[in-house]
N, C-alpha and C positions, 0 to 999 in steps of 0.2 A: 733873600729873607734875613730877616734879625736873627742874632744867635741866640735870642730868647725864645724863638715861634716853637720850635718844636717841643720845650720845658711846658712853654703855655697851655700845648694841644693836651702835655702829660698831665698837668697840674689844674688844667680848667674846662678842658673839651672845648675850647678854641682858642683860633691863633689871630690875631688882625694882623694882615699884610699891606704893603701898599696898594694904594687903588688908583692908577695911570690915570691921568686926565682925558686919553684920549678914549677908554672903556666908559670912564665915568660918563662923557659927553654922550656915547653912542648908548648906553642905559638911558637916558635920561630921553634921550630920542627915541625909545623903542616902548617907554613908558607911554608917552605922547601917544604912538601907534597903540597901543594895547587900550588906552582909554577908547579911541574915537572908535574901535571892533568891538568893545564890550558896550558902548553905546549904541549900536545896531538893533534890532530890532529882537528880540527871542527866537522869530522864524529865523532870520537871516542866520544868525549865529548855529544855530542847529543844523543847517546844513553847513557845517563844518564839525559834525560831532565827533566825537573822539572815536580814533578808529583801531578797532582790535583786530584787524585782519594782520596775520603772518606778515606779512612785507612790511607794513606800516604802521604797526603795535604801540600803544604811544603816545599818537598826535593827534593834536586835536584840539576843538570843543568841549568841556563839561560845565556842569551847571549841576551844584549839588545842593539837594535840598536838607538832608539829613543835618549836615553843617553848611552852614547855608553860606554858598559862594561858588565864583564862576571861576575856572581856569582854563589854559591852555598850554598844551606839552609841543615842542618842537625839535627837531635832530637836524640835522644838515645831512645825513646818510639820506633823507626822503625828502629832500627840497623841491624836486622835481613833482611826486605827488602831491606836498602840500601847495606849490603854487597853481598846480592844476585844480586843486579842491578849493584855492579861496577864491579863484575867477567864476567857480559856480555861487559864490555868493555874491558879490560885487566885481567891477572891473578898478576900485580905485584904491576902499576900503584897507579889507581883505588882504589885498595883494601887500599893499605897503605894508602892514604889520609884519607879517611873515618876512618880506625884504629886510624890514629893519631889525626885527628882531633874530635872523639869521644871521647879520653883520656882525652878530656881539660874537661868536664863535673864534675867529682868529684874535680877535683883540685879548679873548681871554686867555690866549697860550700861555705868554710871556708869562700871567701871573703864576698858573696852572703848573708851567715846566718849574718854576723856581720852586713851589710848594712840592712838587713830585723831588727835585732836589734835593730837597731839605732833609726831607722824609728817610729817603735812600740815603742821604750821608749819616743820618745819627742814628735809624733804625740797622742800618746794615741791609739794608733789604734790596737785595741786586737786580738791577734792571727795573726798578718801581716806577722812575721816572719815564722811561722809556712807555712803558705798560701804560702811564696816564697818557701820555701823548698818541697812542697807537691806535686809541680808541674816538680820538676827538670826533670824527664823523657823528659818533653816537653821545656823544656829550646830550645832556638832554635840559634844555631850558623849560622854566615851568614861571609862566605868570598869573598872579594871583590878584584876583578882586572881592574882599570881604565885605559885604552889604552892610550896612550902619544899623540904626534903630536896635543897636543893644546898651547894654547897662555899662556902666565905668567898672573895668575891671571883669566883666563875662569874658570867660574862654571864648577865645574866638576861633582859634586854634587846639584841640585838644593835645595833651603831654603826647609825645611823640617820639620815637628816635628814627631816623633817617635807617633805610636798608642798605641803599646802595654804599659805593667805597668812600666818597667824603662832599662835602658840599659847598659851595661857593656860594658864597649871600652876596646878591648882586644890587639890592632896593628894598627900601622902605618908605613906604609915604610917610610912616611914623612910628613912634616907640611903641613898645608893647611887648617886643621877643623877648622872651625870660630861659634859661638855663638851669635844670635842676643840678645843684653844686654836686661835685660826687663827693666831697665829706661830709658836710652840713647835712646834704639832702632837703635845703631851701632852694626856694626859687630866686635869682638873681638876675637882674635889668641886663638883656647881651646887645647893646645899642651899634648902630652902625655911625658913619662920618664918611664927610666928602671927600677926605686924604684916606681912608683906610679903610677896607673893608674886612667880612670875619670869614672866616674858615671852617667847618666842624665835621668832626668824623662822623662815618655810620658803619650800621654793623659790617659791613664789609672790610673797613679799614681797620677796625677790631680784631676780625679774623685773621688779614694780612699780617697784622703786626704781632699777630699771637698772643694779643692785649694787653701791649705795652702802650698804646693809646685805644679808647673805650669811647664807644658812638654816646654822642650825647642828645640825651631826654632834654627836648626842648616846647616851648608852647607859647601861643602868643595869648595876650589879654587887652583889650577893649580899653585905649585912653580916652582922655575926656572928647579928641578929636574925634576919636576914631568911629567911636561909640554913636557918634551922631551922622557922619559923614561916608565912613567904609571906611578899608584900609588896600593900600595897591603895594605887592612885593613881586620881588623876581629872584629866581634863584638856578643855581646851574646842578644838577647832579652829577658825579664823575665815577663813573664804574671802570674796572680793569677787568680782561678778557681770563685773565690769570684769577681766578680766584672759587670759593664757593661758596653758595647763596644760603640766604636762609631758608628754610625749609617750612614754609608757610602752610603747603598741605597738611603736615603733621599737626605743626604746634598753633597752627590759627594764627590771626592779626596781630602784630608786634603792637598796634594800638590798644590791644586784648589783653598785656600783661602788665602789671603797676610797676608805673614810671621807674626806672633804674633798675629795674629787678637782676639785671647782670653785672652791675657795675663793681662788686666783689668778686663774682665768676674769674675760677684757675681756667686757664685755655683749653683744659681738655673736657671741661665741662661744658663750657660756652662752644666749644667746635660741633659739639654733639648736637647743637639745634640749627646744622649745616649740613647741607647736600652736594656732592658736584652737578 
């Protein structure tokens, strides 16, 4: 990684890394796969709905109407389940999505180990990298289909910050992801490219780093494309087994408190809405 990425993650709430040709191709592949599942039928798709059972927490099917859009979560720790679960929808489908988009799991080491890298050489923080890599099994991919027929510029996405320890932006069908600044406190265009992809912490890596990097409030909005057409994104979540969560039974939805609200927070203030 550049010696400016980790200044970046401090000064912007993310970093763009390089994006290997041979991830970008296998994304680009696993998009292909995600459209021709999400063009299945409603019945078909729901039998693969998302599954909250203990073993396989997770994965799955959703289809939200509240914010209106369809995803799907996947881990490589339950490959075995989920390939058993997409043969109950199709034998052709189904199956290849989950194939292909389980392929993207080693591809994204390489970038993964270097960001854990980075992290641990200018945070100090021992064994970090190790700790991102330990967990890859549970690395959790989530792919995203926003339904069109909105306005230019409607949230399509509402302000958000990530829980888990930091996120990899793997696709965009198009512009729209914005960054609330942590000085300004505007919203700023956080665009991707074919050579570089983005990085951004969440509360977990806040906590880890004792908030010398701060998860970043992020949301997307409705471009002139998108507004008419949808929008298709993928994104990888990367939690570490080392750490403590947010404490959501307490304090309710992280989606529940205005945007930034921690982004000043001393570390001992901000730990206090953490559990082990």
């Amino acid at each position: 990684m550049k010696p400016s990425s980790i200044e970046d993650l401090k000064r912007y709430g993310r970093t763009y890394v390089h994006y290997p040709s041979d991830l970008r191709k296998a994304v680009e592949e696993a998009i292909v796969a995600w459209r021709a599942f999400y063009a299945l039928s409603k019945e078909q798709k729901l039998r693969f709905g998302y599954d909250k059972d203990a073993k396989t927490s997770g994965n799955g099917y959703e289809l939200q109407t509240t914010d209106p859009k369809e995803d799907f979560h996947l881990r490589v720790a339950v490959r075995d389940e989920l390939m058993r679960r997409a043969h109950l929808v199709d034998d052709a489908v189904a199956p290849h999505f989950v194939e292909t988009a389980l392929a993207l799991n080693p591809l994204m080491a390489q970038v993964l180990r270097a960001f854990g890298e980075a992290v641990e050489k200018d945070l100090g923080i021992v064994g970090f990298a190790d700790d991102v890599m330990a967990t890859q099994p549970k690395w959790l991919l989530r792919f995203l289909h926003y339904f069109g027929d909105r306005g230019v510029g409607e949230s399509i996405a509402a302000p958000h910050v990530d829980k888990g320890g930091f996120t990899l932006h793997l696709y965009e069908s198009d512009g729209g992801v914005e960054r609330l600044d942590y000085s300004s406190r505007t919203w700023e265009p956080m665009p991707l490219s074919h050579d570089e992809t983005v990085i951004i912490p969440g509360m977990g890596l806040q906590n880890r780093s004792k908030c010398e990097l701060r998860a970043l409030c992020h949301r997307v909005v409705a471009t002139e494309k998108t507004a008419i057409v949808g929008r298709d994104s993928a994104v990888c979540f990367i939690n570490f087994d080392r750490t403590r969560y947010f404490d959501k039974g307490t304090f309710g939805r992280l989606q529940d408190f205005e945007p930034g609200f921690f982004y000043g927070m001393e570390y001992p203030q901000f730990d206090s809405y953490f559990m082990d």
